[in-house]
C-alpha positions as CSV (number, residue, x, y, z in Angstrom):
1,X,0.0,0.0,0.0
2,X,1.2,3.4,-1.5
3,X,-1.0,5.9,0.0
4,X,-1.7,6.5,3.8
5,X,-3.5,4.1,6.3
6,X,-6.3,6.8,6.7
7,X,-6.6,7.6,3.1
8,X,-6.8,3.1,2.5
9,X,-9.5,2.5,4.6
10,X,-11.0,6.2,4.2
11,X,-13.7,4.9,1.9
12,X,-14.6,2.2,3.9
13,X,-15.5,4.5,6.9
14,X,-17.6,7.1,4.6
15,X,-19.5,4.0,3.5
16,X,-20.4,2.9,7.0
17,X,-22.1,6.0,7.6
18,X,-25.6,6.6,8.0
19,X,-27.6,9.0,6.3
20,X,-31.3,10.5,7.2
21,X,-34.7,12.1,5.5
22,X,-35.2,15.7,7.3
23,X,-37.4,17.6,8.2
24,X,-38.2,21.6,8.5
25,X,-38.3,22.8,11.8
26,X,-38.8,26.8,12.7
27,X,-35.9,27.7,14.5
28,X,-33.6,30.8,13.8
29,X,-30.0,30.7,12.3
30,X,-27.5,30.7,14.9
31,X,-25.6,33.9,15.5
32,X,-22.3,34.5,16.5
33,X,-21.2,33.8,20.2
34,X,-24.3,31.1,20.5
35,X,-24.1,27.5,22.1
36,X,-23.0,25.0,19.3
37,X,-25.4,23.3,17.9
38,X,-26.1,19.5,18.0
39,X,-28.9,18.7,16.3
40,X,-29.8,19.0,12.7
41,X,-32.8,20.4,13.8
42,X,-31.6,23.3,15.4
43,X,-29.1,23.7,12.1
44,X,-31.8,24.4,10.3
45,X,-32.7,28.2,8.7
46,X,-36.2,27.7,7.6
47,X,-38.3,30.9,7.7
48,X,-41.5,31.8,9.1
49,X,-44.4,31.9,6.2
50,X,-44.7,35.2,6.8
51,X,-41.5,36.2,6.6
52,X,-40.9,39.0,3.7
53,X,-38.4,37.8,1.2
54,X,-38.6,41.1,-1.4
55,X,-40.7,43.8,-2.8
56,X,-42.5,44.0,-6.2
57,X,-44.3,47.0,-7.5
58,X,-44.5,48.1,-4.3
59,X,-46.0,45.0,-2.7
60,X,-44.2,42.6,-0.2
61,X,-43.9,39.4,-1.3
62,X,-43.9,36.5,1.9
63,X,-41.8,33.4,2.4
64,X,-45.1,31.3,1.6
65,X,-45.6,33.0,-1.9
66,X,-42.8,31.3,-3.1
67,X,-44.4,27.9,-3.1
68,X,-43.4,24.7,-1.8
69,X,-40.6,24.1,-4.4
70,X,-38.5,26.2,-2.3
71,X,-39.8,24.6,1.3
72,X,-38.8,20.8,-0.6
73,X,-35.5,22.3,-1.7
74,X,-34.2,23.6,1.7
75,X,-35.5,20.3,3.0
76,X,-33.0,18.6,0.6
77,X,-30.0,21.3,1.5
78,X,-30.4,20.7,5.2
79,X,-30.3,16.8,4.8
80,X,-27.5,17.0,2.9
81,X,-25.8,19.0,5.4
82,X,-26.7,17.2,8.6
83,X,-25.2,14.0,6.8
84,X,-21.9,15.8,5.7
85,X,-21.2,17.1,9.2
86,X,-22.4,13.5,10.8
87,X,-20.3,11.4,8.3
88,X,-17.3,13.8,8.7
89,X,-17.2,13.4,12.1
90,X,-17.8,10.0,12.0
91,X,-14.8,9.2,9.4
92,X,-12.5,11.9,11.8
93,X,-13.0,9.8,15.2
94,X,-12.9,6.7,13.5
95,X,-9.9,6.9,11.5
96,X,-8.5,8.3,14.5
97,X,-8.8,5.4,16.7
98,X,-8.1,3.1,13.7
99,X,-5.2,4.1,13.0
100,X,-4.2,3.7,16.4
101,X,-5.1,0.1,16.3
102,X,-3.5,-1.0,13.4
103,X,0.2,1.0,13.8
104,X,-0.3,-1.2,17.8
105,X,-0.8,-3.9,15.8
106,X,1.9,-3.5,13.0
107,X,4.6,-2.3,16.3
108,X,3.9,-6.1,17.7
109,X,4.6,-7.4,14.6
110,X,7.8,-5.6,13.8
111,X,6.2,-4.0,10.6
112,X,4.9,-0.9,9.5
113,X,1.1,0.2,9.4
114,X,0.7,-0.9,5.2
115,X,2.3,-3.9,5.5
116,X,0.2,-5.4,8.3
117,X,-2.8,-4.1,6.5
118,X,-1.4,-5.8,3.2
119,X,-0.9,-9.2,5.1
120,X,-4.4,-8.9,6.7
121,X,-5.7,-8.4,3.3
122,X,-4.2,-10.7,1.8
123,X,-5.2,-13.6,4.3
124,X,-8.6,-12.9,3.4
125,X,-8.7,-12.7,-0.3
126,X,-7.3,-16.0,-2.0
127,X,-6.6,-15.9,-5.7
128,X,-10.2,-16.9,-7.1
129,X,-9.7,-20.4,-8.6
130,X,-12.0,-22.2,-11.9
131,X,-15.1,-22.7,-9.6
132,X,-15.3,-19.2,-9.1
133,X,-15.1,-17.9,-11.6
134,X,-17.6,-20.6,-13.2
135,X,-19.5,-20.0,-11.0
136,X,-19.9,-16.0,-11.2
137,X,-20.1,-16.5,-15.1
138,X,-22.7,-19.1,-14.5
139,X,-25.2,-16.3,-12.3
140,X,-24.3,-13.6,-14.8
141,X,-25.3,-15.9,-17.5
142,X,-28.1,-16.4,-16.7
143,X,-29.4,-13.1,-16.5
144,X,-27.9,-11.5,-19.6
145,X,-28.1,-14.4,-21.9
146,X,-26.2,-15.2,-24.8
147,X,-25.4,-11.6,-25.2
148,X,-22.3,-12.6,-22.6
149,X,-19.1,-13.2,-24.4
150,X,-17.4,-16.7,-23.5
151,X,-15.9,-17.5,-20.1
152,X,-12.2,-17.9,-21.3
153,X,-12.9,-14.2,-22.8
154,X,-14.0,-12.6,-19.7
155,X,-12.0,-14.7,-17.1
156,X,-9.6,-11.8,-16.3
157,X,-12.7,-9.0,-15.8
158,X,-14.0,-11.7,-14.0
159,X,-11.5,-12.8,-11.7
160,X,-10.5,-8.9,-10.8
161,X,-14.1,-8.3,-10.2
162,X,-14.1,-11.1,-7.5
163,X,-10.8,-10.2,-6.1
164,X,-12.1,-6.4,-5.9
165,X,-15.0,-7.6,-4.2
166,X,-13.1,-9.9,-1.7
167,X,-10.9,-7.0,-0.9
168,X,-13.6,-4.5,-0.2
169,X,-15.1,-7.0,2.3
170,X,-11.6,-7.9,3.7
171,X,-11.0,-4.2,4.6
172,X,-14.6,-3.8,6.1
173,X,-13.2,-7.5,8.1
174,X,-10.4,-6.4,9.3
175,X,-11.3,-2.8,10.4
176,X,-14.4,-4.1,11.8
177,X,-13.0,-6.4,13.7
178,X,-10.7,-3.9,15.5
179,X,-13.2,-1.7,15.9
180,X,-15.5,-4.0,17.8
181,X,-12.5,-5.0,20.6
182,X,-11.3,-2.0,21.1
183,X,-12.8,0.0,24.3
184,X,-13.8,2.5,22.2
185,X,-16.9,4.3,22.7
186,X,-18.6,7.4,20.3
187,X,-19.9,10.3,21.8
188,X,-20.6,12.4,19.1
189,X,-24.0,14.4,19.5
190,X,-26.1,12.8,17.0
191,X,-26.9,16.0,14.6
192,X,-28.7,13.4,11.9
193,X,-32.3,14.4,11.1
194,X,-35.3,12.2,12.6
195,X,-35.7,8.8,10.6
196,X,-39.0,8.6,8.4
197,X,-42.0,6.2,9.2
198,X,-41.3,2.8,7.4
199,X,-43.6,0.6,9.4
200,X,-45.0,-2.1,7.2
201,X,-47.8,-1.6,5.7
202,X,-50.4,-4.1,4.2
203,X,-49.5,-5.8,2.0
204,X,-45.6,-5.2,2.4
205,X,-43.6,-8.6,2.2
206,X,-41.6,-9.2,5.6
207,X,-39.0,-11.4,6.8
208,X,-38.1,-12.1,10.1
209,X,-39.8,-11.2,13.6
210,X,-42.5,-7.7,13.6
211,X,-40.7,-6.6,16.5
212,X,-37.3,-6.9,15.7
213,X,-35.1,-4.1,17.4
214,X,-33.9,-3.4,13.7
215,X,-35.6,-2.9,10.8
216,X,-33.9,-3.1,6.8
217,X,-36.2,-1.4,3.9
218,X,-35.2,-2.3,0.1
219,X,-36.5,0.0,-2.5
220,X,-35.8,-2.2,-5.2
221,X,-37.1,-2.3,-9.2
222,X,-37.2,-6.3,-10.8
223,X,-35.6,-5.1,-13.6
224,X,-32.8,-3.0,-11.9
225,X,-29.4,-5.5,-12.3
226,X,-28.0,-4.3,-9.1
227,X,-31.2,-5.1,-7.2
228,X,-30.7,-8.9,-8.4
229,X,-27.1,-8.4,-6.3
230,X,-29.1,-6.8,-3.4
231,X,-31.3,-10.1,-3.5
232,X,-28.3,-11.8,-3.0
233,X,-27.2,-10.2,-0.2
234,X,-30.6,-9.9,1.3
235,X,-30.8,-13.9,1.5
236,X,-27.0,-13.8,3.3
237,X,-28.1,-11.4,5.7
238,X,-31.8,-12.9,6.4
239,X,-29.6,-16.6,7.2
240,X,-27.2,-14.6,9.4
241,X,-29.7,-12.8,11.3
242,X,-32.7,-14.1,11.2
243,X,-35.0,-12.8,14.0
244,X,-33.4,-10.0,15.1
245,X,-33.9,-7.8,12.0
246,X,-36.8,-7.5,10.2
247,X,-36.7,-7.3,6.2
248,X,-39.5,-5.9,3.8
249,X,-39.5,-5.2,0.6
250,X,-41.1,-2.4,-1.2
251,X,-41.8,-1.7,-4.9
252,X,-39.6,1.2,-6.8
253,X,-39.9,0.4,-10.7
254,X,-38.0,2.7,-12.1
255,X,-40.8,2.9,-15.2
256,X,-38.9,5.7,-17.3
257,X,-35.8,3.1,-17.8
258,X,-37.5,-0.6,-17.2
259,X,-40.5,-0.6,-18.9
260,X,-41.3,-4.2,-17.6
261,X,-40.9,-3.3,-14.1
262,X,-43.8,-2.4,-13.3
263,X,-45.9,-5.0,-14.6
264,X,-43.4,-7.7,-12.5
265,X,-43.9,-5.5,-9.2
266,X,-47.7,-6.2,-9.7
267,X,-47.4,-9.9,-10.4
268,X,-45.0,-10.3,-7.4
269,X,-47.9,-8.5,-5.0
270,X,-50.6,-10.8,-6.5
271,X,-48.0,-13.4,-5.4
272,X,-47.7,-11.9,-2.3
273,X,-51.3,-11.9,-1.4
274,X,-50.8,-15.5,-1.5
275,X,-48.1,-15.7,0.8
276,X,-45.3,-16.4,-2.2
277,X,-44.2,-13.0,-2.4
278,X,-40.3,-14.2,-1.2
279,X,-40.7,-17.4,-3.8
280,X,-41.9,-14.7,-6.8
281,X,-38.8,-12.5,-5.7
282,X,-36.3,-14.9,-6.0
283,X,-37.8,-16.4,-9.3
284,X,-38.0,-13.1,-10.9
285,X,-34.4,-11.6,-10.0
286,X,-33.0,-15.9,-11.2
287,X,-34.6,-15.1,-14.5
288,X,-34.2,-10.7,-14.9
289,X,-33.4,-11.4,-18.6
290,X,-36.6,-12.7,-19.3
291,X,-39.7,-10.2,-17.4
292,X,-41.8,-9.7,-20.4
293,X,-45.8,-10.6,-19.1
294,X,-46.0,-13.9,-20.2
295,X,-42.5,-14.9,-18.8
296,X,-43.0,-13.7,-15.4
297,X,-46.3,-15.0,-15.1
298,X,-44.4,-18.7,-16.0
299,X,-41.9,-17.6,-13.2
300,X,-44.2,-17.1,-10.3
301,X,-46.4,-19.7,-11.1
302,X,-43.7,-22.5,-11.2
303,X,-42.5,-20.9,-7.8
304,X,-46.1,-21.9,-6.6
305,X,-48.7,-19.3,-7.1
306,X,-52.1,-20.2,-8.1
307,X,-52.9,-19.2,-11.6
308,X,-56.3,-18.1,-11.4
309,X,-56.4,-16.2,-8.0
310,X,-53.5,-13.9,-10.0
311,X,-55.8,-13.5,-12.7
312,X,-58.3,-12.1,-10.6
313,X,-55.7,-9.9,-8.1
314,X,-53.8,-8.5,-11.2
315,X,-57.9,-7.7,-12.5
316,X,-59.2,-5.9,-9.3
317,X,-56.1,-3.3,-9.8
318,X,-55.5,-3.8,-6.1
319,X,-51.9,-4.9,-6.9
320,X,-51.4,-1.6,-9.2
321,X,-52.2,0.5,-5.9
322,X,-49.7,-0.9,-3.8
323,X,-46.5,-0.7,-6.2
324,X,-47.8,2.8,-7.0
325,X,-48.1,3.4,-2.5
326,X,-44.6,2.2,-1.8
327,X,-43.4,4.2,-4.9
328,X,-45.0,6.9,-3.5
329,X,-43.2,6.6,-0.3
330,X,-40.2,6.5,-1.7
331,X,-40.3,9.8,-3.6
332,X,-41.4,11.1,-0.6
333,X,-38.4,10.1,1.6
334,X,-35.9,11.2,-1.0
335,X,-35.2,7.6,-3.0
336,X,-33.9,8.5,-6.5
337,X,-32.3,5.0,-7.7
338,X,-32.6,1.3,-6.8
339,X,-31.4,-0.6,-4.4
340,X,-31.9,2.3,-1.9
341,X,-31.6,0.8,1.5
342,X,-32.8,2.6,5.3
343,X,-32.0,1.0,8.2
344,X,-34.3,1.9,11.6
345,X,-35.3,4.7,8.7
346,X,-32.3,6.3,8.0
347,X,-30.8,5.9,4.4
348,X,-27.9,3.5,4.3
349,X,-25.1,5.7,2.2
350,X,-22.6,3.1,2.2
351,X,-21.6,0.1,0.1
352,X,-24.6,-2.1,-0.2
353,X,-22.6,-5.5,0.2
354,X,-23.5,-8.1,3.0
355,X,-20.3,-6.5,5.0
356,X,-21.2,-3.2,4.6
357,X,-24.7,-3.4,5.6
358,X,-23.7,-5.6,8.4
359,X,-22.0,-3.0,9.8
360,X,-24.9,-0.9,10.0
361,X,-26.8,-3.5,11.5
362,X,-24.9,-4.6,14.4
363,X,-24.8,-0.8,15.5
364,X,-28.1,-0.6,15.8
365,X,-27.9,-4.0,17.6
366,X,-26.1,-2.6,19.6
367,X,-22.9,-4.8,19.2
C-alpha cells in the first residue's frame, strides 16, 4: 500500500455512515457567540411563512408566496448537510482510533502500518480459482443471456471483479473487527435528522420477527441489475440474522428506464397476497433477462402461485395500488435510484454489500 492508512481505509468509513430524510423545523440561524449546535434540527434556517423575502411593485412578497418548491428544496439542502457534518465526524474519530489500532498492531509485529494491512488483506482474499469464476459467469449468465461473451474471454474481468470484491469486504473484516474489541466508545452528539416512518404496511412482504429491534427497507425495481445483487445479499443477511432484524420489501420500478418493471412488481404482489411474495422474488431476479408478461407469469407460477387467483388480483387493480403506494413513499423520503436501502429509517449511504450493511446493523444492535 502506497497511500496513507487513513486515506486506504478512508472509503470504507464514509460508506459505514448513516444517512437521514429531514425535516423543516422553525428555528432561527444561529448567531455569533451562541451554544454550538447538536442537532440538525436546530441547524436548520427555515423561515417563518410570513417572513418577507422582497418587494415588487410596491407590494411585499412573503416566504409562503414562493411555493413549496422552495420549502422541498431547503429540505433537501439541510439533509445533505446534517449527513456531511455527521459522516465527517464520524470518518474523523474513527480513523483516528483506527489508525491507532492498526500502527499497535503493526509495532507487535515488527512492521509498519501498510504492511500489516497488506498481510491482513491478503489472508482474506485467495486468488479466485475455476469454480469461481464458473460459478460467477454461470449467475451472470443467466441473466444477460447469450449476449455474454465466453468464459475464457472474460476470465480476467471476471476474476478482478471477485478479487475487488473480496478485498472490499476484507478491509470492512479487518477494520471491523478492530473496531468491535477496542474500548472504544462514540460520543458524538447525534446531529442526523429524525428517521422517516417505514412501518410495514399491508400488503408489504416481511421477513423475520415484527418486533425486531432493527428494521432493513429495500427500494428495489425487478428489472434493476443491481437489485438482483441486493437479492443476493438480502438472502446472506436474512440466514445470518434471522430474528433479530426484520426485512421488507417495497416496490420502486424505475418505469422511465425498465418498462417491464412495473408489470413484474404487480405480479409479485398478486404473489404476495398469497403468501409467495419471497418465492416470486427470487424467481424473478433468477430469471431478470426474461420479465416480459407472459414470462413472469411462467416464473411465479412454477415458484407456486395459483394461476387463477393472480388472474383475478392483477384484475381488481389492487396490486397496481400498492407498487404505486410504496413508490409513492419512496419519492417522498428522498429515494432517486434502486437498491436504496434505510435501516431503523435512516438511508444507508454506504456500500450495499453483506459486509457493509452488516455493519450498520450490528450498530443498531447494539454490538
Amino acid at each position: 500500500m502506497h497511500r496513507s492508512f487513513l486515506a486506504a481505509v478512508g472509503s470504507f468509513l464514509v460508506a459505514a455512515s448513516a444517512g437521514v430524510g429531514c425535516v423543516r423545523n422553525k428555528v432561527s440561524a444561529p448567531a455569533p457567540g451562541d451554544a454550538p449546535r447538536t442537532s440538525c434540527a436546530e441547524a436548520s434556517l427555515a423561515l417563518d411563512d410570513s417572513a418577507v423575502v422582497g418587494t415588487f411593485d410596491g407590494k411585499d412578497i412573503a416566504y409562503k408566496d414562493l411555493g413549496p418548491g422552495v420549502q422541498k428544496a431547503e429540505r433537501k439542502a439541510l439533509h445533505q448537510y446534517c449527513d456531511a457534518v455527521a459522516q465527517a465526524r464520524r470518518v474523523a474519530l474513527e480513523n483516528h482510533v483506527t489508525d491507532a489500532l492498526v500502527q499497535a498492531k503493526a509495532a507487535k509485529a515488527g512492521v509498519d502500518k501498510e504492511a500489516w494491512m497488506k498481510a491482513e488483506i491478503d489472508k482474506r482474499v485467495p486468488e479466485p480459482d475455476d469454480a469461481d469464476v464458473q460459478a460467477f459467469y454461470d449467475a451472470q449468465k443467466a441473466r444477460m443471456g447469450d449476449q455474454l461473451p465466453p468464459v475464457e474471454v472474460v476470465r480476467p474481468q471476471v476474476v478482478g471483479f471477485l478479487k475487488r470484491e473480496k478485498t472490499d469486504a476484507a478491509v470492512d473484516d479487518v477494520i471491523g473487527g478492530l473496531l468491535q474489541n477496542a474500548r472504544f466508545e462514540r460520543r458524538l452528539p447525534d446531529v442526523r435528522s429524525p428517521a422517516v416512518d417505514l412501518a410495514a404496511a399491508a400488503g408489504t412482504p416481511v421477513k423475520g420477527k415484527a418486533d425486531a429491534k432493527v428494521r432493513l427497507v429495500e427500494f428495489a425495481d425487478f428489472q434493476c441489475p443491481y437489485c438482483s445483487r441486493a437479492a443476493d445479499t438480502v438472502k446472506e443477511l436474512a440466514a445470518k440474522y434471522g430474528d433479530q432484524v426484520e426485512f421488507s420489501y417495497r416496490h420502486f420500478p424505475l418505469r422511465s428506464i425498465h418498462p417491464e418493471a412495473q408489470r413484474a412488481s404487480e405480479i409479485a404482489a398478486c404473489a404476495g397476497e398469497q403468501g409467495r411474495f419471497w418465492e416470486a422474488h427470487d424467481a424473478l431476479y433468477a430469471k431478470q433477462d426474461k420479465l416480459d408478461e407472459a414470462s413472469v407469469r411462467q416464473s411465479v407460477i412454477a415458484a407456486g402461485v395459483d394461476a387463477a387467483k393472480l388472474e383475478e388480483c392483477l384484475a381488481s387493480g389492487r396490486a397496481t395500488t400498492l407498487v404505486d403506494r410504496d413508490f409513492k413513499k419512496g419519492e417522498e423520503i428522498g429515494v432517486e435510484g434502486t437498491p436504496s436501502f434505510f435501516v431503523n429509517g435512516r438511508p444507508f449511504t454506504g456500500n450495499p454489500t453483506v459486509s457493509g450493511l452488516s455493519q450498520a446493523l450490528d450498530e443498531e444492535l447494539g454490538r
